[in-house]
One Martini backbone bead per residue (centre of mass of N, CA, C, O) as a GRO file, in nm:
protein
  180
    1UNK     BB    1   1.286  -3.939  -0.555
    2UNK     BB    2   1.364  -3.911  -0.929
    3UNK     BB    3   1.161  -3.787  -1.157
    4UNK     BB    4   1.134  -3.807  -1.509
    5UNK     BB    5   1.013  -3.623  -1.765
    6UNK     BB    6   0.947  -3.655  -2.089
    7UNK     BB    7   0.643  -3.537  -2.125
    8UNK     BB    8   0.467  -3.205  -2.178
    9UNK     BB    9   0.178  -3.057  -2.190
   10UNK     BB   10   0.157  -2.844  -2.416
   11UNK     BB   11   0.162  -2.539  -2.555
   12UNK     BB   12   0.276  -2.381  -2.848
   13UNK     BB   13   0.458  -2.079  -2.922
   14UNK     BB   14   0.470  -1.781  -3.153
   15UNK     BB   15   0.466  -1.493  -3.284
   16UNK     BB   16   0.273  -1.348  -3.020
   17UNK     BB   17   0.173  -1.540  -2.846
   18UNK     BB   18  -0.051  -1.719  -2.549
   19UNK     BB   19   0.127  -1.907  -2.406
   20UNK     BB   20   0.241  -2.120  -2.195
   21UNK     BB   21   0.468  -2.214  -2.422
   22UNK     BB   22   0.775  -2.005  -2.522
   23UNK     BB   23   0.978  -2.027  -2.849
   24UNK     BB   24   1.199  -1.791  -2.969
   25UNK     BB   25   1.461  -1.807  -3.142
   26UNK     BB   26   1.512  -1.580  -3.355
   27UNK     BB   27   1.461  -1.383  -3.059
   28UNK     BB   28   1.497  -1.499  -2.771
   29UNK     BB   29   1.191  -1.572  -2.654
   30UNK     BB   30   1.106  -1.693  -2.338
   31UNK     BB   31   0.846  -1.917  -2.187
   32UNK     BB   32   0.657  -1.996  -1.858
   33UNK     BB   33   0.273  -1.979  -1.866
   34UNK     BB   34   0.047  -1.785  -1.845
   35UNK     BB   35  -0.009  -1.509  -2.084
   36UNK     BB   36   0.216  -1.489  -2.294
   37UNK     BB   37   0.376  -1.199  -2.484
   38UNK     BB   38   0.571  -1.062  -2.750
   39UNK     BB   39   0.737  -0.853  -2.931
   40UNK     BB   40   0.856  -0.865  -3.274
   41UNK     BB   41   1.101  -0.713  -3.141
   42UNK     BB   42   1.192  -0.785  -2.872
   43UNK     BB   43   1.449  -0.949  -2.701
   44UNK     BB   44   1.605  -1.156  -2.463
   45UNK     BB   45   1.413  -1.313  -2.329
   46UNK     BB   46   1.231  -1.453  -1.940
   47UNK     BB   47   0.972  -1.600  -1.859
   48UNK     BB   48   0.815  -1.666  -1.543
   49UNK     BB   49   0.452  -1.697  -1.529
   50UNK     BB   50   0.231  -1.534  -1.520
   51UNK     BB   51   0.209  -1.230  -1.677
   52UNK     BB   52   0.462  -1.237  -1.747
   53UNK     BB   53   0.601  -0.995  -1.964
   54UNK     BB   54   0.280  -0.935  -2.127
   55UNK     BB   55   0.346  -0.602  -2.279
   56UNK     BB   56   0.534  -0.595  -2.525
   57UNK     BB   57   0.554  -0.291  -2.734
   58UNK     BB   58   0.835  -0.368  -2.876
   59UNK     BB   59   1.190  -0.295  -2.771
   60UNK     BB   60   1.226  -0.532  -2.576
   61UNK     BB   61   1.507  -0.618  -2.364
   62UNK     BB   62   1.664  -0.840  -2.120
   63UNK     BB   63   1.436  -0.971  -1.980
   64UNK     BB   64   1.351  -1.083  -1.651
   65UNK     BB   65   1.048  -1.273  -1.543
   66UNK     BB   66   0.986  -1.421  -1.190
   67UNK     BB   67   0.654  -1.459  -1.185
   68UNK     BB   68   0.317  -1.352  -1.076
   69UNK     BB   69   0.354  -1.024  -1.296
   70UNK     BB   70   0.660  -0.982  -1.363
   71UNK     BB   71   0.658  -0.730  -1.550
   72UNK     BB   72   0.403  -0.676  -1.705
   73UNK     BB   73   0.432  -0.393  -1.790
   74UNK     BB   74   0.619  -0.393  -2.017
   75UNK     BB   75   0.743  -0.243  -2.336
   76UNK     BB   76   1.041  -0.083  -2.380
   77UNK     BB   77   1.209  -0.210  -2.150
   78UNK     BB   78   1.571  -0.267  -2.021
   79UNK     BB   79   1.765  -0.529  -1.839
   80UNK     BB   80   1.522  -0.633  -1.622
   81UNK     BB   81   1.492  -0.767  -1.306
   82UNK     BB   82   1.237  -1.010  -1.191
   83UNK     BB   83   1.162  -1.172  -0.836
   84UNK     BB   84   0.825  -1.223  -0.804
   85UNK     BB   85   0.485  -1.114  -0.682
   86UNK     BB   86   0.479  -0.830  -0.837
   87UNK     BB   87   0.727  -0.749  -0.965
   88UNK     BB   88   0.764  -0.479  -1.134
   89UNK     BB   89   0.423  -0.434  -1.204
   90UNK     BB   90   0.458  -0.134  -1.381
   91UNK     BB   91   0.672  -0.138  -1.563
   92UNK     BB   92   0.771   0.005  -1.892
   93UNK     BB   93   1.025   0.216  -1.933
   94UNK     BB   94   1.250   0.121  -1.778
   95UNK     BB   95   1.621  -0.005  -1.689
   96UNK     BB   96   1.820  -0.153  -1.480
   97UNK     BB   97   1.670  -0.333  -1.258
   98UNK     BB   98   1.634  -0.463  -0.939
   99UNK     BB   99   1.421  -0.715  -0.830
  100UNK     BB  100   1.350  -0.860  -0.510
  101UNK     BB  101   1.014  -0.972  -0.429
  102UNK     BB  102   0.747  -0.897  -0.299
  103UNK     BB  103   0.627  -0.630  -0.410
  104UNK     BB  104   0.877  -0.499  -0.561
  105UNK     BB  105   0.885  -0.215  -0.731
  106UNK     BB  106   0.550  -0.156  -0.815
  107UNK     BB  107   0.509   0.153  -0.882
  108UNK     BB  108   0.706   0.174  -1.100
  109UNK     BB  109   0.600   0.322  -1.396
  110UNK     BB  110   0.857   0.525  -1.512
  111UNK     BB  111   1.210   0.589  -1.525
  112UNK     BB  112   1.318   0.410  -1.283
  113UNK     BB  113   1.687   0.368  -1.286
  114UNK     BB  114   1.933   0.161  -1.143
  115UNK     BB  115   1.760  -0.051  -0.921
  116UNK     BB  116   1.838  -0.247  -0.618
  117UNK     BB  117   1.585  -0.446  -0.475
  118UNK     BB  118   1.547  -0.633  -0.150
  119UNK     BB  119   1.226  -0.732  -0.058
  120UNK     BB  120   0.938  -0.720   0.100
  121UNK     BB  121   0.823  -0.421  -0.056
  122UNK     BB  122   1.050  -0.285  -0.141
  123UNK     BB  123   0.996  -0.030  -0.322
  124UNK     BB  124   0.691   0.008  -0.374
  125UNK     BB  125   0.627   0.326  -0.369
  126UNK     BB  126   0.822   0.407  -0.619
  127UNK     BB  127   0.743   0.706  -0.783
  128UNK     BB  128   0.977   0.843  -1.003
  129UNK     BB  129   1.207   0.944  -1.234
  130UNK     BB  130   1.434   1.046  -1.024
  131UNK     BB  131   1.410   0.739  -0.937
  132UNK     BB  132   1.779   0.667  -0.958
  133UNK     BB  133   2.054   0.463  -0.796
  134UNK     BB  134   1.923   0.229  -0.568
  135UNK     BB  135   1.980   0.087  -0.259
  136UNK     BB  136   1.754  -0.193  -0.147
  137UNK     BB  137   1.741  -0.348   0.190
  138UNK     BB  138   1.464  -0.520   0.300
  139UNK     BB  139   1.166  -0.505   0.487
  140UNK     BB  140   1.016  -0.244   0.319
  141UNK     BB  141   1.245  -0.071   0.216
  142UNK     BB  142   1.179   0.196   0.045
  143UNK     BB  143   0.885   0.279   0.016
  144UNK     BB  144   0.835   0.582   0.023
  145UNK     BB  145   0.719   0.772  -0.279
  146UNK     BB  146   0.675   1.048  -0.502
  147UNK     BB  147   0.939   1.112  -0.460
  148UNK     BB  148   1.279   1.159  -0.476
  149UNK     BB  149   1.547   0.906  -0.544
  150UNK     BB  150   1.870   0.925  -0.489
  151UNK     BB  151   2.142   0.742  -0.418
  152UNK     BB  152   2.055   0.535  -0.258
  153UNK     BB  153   2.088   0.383   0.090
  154UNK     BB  154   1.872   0.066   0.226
  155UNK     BB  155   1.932  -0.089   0.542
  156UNK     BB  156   1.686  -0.255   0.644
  157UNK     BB  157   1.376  -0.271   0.824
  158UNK     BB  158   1.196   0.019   0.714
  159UNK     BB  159   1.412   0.174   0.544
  160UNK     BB  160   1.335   0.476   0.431
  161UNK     BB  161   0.977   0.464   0.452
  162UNK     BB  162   0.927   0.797   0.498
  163UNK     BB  163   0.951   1.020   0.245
  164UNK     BB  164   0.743   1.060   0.063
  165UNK     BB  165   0.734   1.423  -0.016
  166UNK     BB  166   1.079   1.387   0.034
  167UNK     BB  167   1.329   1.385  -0.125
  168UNK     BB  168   1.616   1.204  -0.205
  169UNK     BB  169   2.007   1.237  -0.166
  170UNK     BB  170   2.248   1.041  -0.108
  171UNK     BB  171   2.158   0.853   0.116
  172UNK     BB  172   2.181   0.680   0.417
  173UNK     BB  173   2.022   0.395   0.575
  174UNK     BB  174   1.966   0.221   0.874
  175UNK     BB  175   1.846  -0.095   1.079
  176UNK     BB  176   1.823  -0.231   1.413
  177UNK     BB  177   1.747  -0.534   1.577
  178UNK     BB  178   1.699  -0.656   1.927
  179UNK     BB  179   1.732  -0.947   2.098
  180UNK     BB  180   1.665  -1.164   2.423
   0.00000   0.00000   0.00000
């Protein structure tokens, strides 16, 4: 049986505030969580989740997240999705990274541009600026190092997980597991 909600208590803000329920139509940034606030340049946002987005010091543009803490750190990134719990959770002024999973990209936090990433924890160690335009699809997947990671791609269970401090370029690595 399916109840439809006709009214719901919630606390409504704009320009600025923290509240649960965010609604901005003419900057066009919306929000659903605890903590929510973004910045009176920021522009066609969507929170959704506790501490979601709620860092925009600027003109942050184009970002989605959702879950608690995705994207949280964001400043002055645009065009940027994270879904999952702490998805995307250190990005400042990051860009066009596509995160999805629990603690997905969790490390990245400047300058790491153009990276899609899907898994728990892929990419999660992943923290350098020109660590940038890599797909990474896996449980664990690329979860890197500190050095730079450029144009890889890493497919499978804890696919090119152990790159530590060495660069990595234009790389694919694949995993398989098989069971009988």
């Amino acid at each position: 049986m399916i109840r439809m909600i006709s009214t719901v208590p919630a606390s409504v803000g704009g320009g600025g505030s923290t509240k649960e329920l965010y609604s901005d139509t003419t900057d066009a940034n919306y929000g659903l969580g605890k903590g929510l606030t973004f910045h009176a340049d920021a522009e066609n946002n969507i929170a959704i989740g506790e501490n979601a987005l709620n860092s925009t010091t600027g003109d942050a543009d184009f970002n989605i997240g959702i879950g608690t803490n995705a994207l949280t750190a964001v400043t002055l990134g645009d065009s940027n999705i994270a879904i999952g719990y702490n998805s995307g959770d250190a990005m400042t002024a990051n860009s066009y990274n596509i995160a999805i999973g629990t603690s997905s990209l969790s490390a990245a936090n400047s300058d790491e541009n153009g990276n899609v990433v899907i898994g728990y924890e892929a990419g999660a160690a992943i923290d350098h600026d020109d660590a940038d335009k890599n797909v990474i699809i896996g449980f664990s997947a690329g979860t890197g190092g500190a050095a730079a990671m450029a144009n890889c791609v890493a497919i499978g269970d804890s696919a090119m997980n152990s790159t530590a401090a060495n660069a990595q370029t234009a790389g694919f690595t694949q995993t398989r597991s098989y069971s009988q």
